[in-house]
C-alpha positions, 0 to 999 in steps of 0.5 A: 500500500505504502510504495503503491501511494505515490503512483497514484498520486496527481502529477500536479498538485490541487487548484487550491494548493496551487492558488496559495503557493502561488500568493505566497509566492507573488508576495514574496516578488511583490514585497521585494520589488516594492523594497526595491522600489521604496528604497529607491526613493528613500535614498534618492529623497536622501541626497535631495536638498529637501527642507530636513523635517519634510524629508523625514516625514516623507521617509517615514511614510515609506518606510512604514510601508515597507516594514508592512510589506515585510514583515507580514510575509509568512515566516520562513518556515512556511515560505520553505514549504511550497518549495518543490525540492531543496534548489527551490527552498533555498531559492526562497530562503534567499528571496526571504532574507534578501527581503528583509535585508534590503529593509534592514539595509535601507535603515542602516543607510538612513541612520549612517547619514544622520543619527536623528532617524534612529527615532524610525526604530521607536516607531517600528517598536510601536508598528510591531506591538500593534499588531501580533501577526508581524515578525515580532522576533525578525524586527527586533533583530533588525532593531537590535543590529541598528542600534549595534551600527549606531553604537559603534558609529557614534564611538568617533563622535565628540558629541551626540544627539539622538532625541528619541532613546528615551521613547525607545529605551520606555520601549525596548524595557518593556519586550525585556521583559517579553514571553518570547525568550528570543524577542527578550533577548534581541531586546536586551541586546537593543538595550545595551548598544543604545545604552552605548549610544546615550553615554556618548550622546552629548559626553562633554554635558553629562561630563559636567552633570554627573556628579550633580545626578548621580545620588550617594550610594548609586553604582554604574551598572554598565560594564567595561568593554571587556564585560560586554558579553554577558550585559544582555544577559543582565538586562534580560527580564531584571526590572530593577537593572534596566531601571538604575541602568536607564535611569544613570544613562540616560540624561535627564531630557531623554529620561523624561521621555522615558517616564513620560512613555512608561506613564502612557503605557500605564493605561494600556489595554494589556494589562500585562504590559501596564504592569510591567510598565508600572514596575519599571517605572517606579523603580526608575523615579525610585532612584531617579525622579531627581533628574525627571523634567516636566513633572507638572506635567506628568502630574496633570496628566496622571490627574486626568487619568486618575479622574477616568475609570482607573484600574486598581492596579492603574490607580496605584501605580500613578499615585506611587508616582506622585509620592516619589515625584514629590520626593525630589521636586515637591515644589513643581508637584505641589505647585501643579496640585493647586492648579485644579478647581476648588473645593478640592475633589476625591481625586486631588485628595488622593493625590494629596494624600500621596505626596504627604506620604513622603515624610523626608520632604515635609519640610519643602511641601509646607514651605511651598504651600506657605509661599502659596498661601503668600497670595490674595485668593481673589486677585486677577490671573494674567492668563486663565486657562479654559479647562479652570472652573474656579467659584470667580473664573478670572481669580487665583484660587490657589491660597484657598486649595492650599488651605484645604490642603492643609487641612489634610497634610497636617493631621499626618502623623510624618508631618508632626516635626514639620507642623511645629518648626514652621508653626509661626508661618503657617499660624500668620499666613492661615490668619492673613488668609481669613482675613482675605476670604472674609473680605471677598466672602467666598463662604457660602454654606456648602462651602466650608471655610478653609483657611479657619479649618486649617487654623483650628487643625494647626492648633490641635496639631501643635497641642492647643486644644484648650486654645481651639476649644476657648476660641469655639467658646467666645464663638470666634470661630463662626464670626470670622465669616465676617468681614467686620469681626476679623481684626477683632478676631486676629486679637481674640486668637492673639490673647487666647494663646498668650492666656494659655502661654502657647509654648511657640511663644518665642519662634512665634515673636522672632517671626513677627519681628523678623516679619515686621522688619522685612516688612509685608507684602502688603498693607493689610498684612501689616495690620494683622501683624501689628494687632497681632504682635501688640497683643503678644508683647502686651501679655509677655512685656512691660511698658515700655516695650524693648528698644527693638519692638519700639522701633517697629512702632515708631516707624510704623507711625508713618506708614502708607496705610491709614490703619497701620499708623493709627494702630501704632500711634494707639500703642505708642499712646498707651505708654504715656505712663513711662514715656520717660522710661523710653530711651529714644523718646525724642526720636519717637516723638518726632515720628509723631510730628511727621504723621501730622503731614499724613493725607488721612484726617484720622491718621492726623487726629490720632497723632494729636491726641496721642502726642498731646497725652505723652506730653502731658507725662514727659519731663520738662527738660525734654519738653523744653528741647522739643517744645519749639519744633512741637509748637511749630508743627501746630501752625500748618494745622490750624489752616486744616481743612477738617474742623477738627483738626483745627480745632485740637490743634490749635487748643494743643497749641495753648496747652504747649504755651501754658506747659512751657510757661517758663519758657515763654521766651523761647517760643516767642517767634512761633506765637506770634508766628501762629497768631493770625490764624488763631485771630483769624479762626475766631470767625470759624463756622464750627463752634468748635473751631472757635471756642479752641480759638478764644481758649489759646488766645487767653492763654496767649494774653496771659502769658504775653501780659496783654488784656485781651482776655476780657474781650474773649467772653461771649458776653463781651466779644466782638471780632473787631474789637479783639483784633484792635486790642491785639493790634494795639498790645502788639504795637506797645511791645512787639513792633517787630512782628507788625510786618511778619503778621501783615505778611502772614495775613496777605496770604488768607486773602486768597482763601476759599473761605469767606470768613477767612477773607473778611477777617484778614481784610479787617486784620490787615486794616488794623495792622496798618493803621497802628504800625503803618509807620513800621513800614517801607515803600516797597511793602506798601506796594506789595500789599496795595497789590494784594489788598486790591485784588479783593476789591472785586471779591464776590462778597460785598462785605468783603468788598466793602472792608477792602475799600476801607483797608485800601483807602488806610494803606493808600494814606500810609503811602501818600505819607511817605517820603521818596528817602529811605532814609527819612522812612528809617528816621520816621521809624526810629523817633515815631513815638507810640500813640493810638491814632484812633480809637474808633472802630473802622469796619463797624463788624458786629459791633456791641450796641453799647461800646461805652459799656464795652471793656474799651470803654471807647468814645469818640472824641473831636479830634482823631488824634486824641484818645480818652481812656477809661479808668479801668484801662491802665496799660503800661506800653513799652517801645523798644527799638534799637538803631546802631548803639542808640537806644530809645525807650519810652515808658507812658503810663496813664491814670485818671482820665489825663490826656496823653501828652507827646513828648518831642524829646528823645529819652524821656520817662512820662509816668503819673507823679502818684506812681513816681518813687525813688527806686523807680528810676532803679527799675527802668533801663538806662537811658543813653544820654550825656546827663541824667536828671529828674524833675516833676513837672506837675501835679500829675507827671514826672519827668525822669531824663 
């Protein structure tokens, strides 16, 4: 039967044995001359002048065409069996390879002229995972025996650059690990020639960068040339070694590259695959994380991923990845961690939750999220990507995720040591928070509270339970929502920790202090600092405070923020009991004099009442030093626009004057210098004004010796008559002033204020009329100038004061002479008389002037004056020119009439007040003689 069956066998096989020998066959010339042809065009293309990226695109297209066409040829095996004898075998062996080794040799071509195409043998890897019928072992070889010619063509290169090893590297770790012992070990031959390939890939940069990868305690698993036979074998299916080998090969770019390839395989399908992917990557970032760029990035898409269906396994692996990322640049993971909407999801917790795990770096994730925390939840974003959904789209949100975050990175039981060396931070950046969530009132009741979340979870964290508890007690708590309660919240917290003598106390004050010195970002941080340091220091110092926290007050006074400076004027306020204990107290109390130059009223009002209350406590020799710089600060503010303003500072004036009573004669100058606006003043609209006005010009009287005061009852006042007073006491015993307080008033001419303009048009009047013989030509011009220009003042009042005062300055001109000579005469031996006693202006006279204190009456002659018996002055001209000086005491008694004496040097003074020790008394006269005589019953003449 046996040797009978090939006699009846058919001659020729079947139709359809026939058909598919045939299509083998045909395949076998169709993808030959197809190689042929395709390799034509490659390296026709590859001596062309084409632009370099079009070029290689256009050969990658052909080149996936032609791997297609070879490696989907049936295998060898199979290609042998529709041989018809052994010549026909071979023929198609020949054909088979010849097949394959024109597609290898066109790879070998492409890659000996430029390095950059070795990146087609990483999209050959990703060709032949797609589909399982290709010749996965044949195109390994082919990858493998490429990257051997790279590897040694690259040995005679300085420098080297080849961008896609890391993507190949992510490729070739995962088929070390294949099933196939064959594909396993071509890929691990693949390994070791790019591992060559990448230690020459840019050598002088990794010369440079090797000690700063390369960790303690990390060993090059790369062999010398001499061990070479027997690296395959160590890459093959050791996860662990193609890692460390990887990870200290590869620069960091390329390692990217590496870890970002691995993390998209994490996703994968084939779960095999993503397991060892998920391997291979954690022990890479294990040793190696430190060198892998781009980590927000990987951190955002592994939160992408997360937020699908993932896979246990999945979900495992990426949150690892977190971890060990957060251990080398826990900054750009937190950073990128806080970049997602708020409130926080179960995804971002997780992830959260992750990057706490790694307790080493506690330390750097607090300092970041207080860097964070460092920003105004609120303010605008230069750029606001689509994908962020914040509760106000156009906002950074980032300081509110960080409190959220805080709320569970801190109860972990790792970040204990962390929590309490930066307790000081995080307890004032959590308090600046409140304050500035309070103030957008982003609280809502689905939305918890944060940043107070976070506070009370600090404090129970750092032991101060007792103090949350008291907090929660006072209801402090649930008030902080509101915008109004913050800062007396800051000091509610402040005072709680001091009364449970918080053990941070002192790293708590350094911060402060170091805070307050740096300074804030902000004004309104420097508030919160401010409430909070002063209650510390109030609870733990004695007034005063030490020099070093005194100088933060003192330079706090005049800061930019209203509420900073009258915070700390309060304070500085508060000491007045030990102002003399304080050893820079000038230096103090002239930061208080340059608040009252503040643009707030209230900054202003708060410097007063705090300078006027230390005064009253300071010793006089410091007083006496600062009472003339003191009393010239009141001046500017007694023209203020705010009533009350002028009206404290002008009361504190008078207070000064009666302090420094015994140095009336060193503030003579800036009385007088302040006199017009306390005269003018007296017209003020608020009562106020006026009042303080009246009390500092008795004051004023008092101390100068003039009887003013009298006229300042309600019962007997009258502005005109008040000036003609202060005008007659200046002329009789400080000339000198005369045309100072003229110049002083010409400047309330241009006033806004109409009472201003009135009373200096009178005061100028009056100033004129007695002391015009005090004055120059020049002058008179000048004030003729300014006086003219209210003649067409809108008030008619006004305009008709102005005439008067007008015509008073046009006589004092017309008096004067051309000379100056005859004027200096004229000023030296005009003796003092009052040239008319009857009022000018006729303002809000008393109906009854002969019931008046000036007892004032016309007379028939205006040159003459009749005094009243209860008016007895005693007027005093002092004046000296060259070395001759010429006094002239006049005092009246009775109801006699002055008399004028033409002679220089004489004494007038009634006979009943003459006595022998008088002449003792009065100045010596410069004369060639001396002697006395009584020339009636009524005066003496003493010469």
């Amino acid at each position: 039967m046996t040797s009978s069956k090939p006699n009846h066998l058919p001659k020729t096989p079947p139709p359809n044995i026939i058909t598919l020998e045939a299509q083998t066959a045909a395949s076998l010339w169709d993808a030959y001359s197809g190689l042929l042809s395709n390799q034509a065009m490659i390296l026709a293309m590859n001596s062309s002048f084409v632009d370099p990226l079009l070029q290689y695109e256009t050969q990658l297209k052909i080149v996936e065409l032609s791997f297609k066409m070879a490696f989907a040829i049936p295998s060898l095996d199979k290609v042998k069996e529709i041989g018809k004898n052994e010549d026909d075998q071979e023929d198609l062996e020949n054909l088979y390879r010849t097949i394959l080794n024109i597609f290898e040799d066109t790879l070998l071509i492409l890659v000996s002229k430029d390095l950059y195409k070795l990146q087609i043998l990483k999209e050959m890897a990703v060709w032949m995972s797609e589909d399982n019928l290709y010749m996965q072992e044949r195109a390994m070889v082919i990858i493998s025996r490429v990257l051997s010619f790279a590897s040694r063509k690259v040995k005679g290169y300085t420098s080297v650059d080849v961008p896609c090893l890391g993507v190949l590297a992510a490729e070739l770790s995962l088929l070390c690990s294949h099933a196939d012992p064959a594909i396993t070990q071509q890929a691990s031959l693949g390994m070791y020639h790019l591992l060559c390939i990448a230690k020459c890939q840019n050598a002088d940069i990794a010369k440079n960068k090797s000690t700063k990868y390369d960790k303690p305690g990390s060993h090059c698993l790369l062999p010398s040339p001499s061990d070479i036979e027997f690296l395959p074998k160590i890459l093959q299916r050791d996860k662990s070694k193609i890692a460390q080998s990887v990870g200290q090969t590869l620069l960091p770019r390329l390692l990217t590259e590496f870890v970002w390839s691995l993390l998209m395989r994490l996703s994968a399908p084939d779960q095999t695959t993503a397991s060892k992917a998920a391997t291979i990557l954690k022990l890479t970032l294990e040793y190696y994380a430190h060198k892998v760029t781009m980590v927000s990035k990987i951190v955002d898409v592994i939160y992408k991923q997360l937020c699908g269906n993932a896979s246990p396994i999945l979900k495992q692996a990426m949150l690892r990845v977190i971890t060990l990322l957060t251990r080398t640049s826990p900054k750009k993971v937190i950073f990128q961690l806080m970049d997602y909407p708020v409130p926080a999801d179960n995804t971002l917790m997780l992830m959260w939750q992750a990057a706490g795990s790694e307790s080493s770096v506690a330390p750097h994730v607090l300092k970041t999220i207080l860097l964070i925390l460092k920003g105004k939840p609120g303010a605008m974003e230069e750029r606001i990507t689509e994908r962020r959904h914040f509760s106000l789209d156009t906002t950074n949100m980032m300081p509110v995720v960080a409190s959220q975050a805080l709320c569970t990175l801190l109860p972990i039981g790792s970040y204990k040591k962390a929590v309490a060396q930066f307790f000081p931070q995080l307890l004032m950046a959590l308090m600046l928070q409140l304050f500035y969530t309070s103030n957008l009132r982003l609280m809502t009741e689905d939305r918890p509270f944060y940043a107070r979340d976070a506070l009370r979870v600090l404090l129970n964290c750092s032991g101060l339970q007792q103090v949350d508890i008291a907090l929660k007690r006072k209801n402090c708590w649930n008030q902080f929502s509101q915008a109004l309660f913050h800062h007396h919240g800051v000091y509610l917290v402040a005072k709680t920790l001091s009364d449970y003598n918080f053990p941070q106390f002192p790293d708590t004050l350094h911060y402060l202090y170091k805070l307050s010195v740096e300074g804030p970002r902000r004004s309104e941080d420097n508030v919160i600092t401010i409430i909070f340091l002063t209650e510390l220091l109030n609870n733990f110092f004695k007034d005063p405070f030490p020099e070093e926290f005194l100088v933060l007050f003192r330079n706090w006074v005049n800061d930019s923020d209203p509420a900073v400076s009258k915070l700390s004027l309060q304070k500085i306020a508060s000491m007045a009991p030990v102002i003399n204990e304080i050893e820079n107290v000038c230096s103090l109390l002239i930061s208080i004099l340059d608040a009252f130059l503040s643009q707030d009223k209230t900054v202003v009002i708060r410097a007063l009442m705090t300078l006027r209350r230390l005064l009253g406590k300071l010793d006089k020799v410091t007083y006496s030093s600062l009472c003339t710089r003191i009393a010239c600060s009141y001046c500017p503010l007694m023209d203020h626009i705010n009533g009350g303003i002028r009206s404290m500072a002008i009361r504190h004036f008078g207070e000064l004057l009666r302090d420094m009573s015994q140095y009336t004669w060193m503030l003579n100058d800036v009385v007088f210098g302040g006199l017009v606006p306390l005269i003018l003043f007296l017209e003020d609209t608020e009562a106020r004004v006026v009042k303080a006005c009246k009390h500092t010009l008795e004051i004023c009287a008092s101390e100068l010796k003039w009887s003013t005061s009298y006229l300042l009852k309600d019962e007997h006042y009258s502005f005109e008559l008040v000036v003609l007073n202060i005008c007659n006491n200046l002329l009789i015993s400080h000339q000198k002033y005369i045309t100072d307080l003229i110049s002083d008033t010409l400047g309330f001419l241009r006033s806004s204020r109409t009472y201003l303009r009135r009373g200096s048009v009178i005061l100028i009047g009056y100033l004129a009329k007695l002391g015009g013989h005090l004055l120059l030509r020049d002058e008179i011009e000048v004030m003729l100038e300014a006086v003219d220009r209210v003649l067409r003042d809108e008030d008619p009042v006004i305009r008709e004061f102005a005439e008067i005062t007008n015509k008073i300055f046009m006589e004092i001109a017309h008096r004067l002479t051309s000379s100056n000579i005859k004027q200096s005469f004229r000023r030296l031996f005009n003796l003092i008389y009052i040239k008319k006693l009857k009022p000018l202006y006729n303002y809000k006279l008393p109906k009854d002037l002969t019931g008046s204190p000036m007892g004032i009456k016309e007379t028939k002659n205006d040159k003459e004056a009749i005094i009243d018996n209860n008016y007895e002055d005693v007027l005093v001209k002092n004046e000296g020119v060259s070395d001759i000086c010429i006094i002239n005491i006049i005092s009246v008694g009775g109801n006699k009439r002055l008399i004028q004496s033409h002679a220089c040097g004489f004494y007038l003074v009634p006979a009943l007040h003459f006595t022998p020790t008088l002449l003792s008394q009065l100045p010596a006269l410069q004369t060639s003689s001396s002697s006395t005589r009584c020339e009636d019953d009524n005066f003496a003449e003493a010469s």
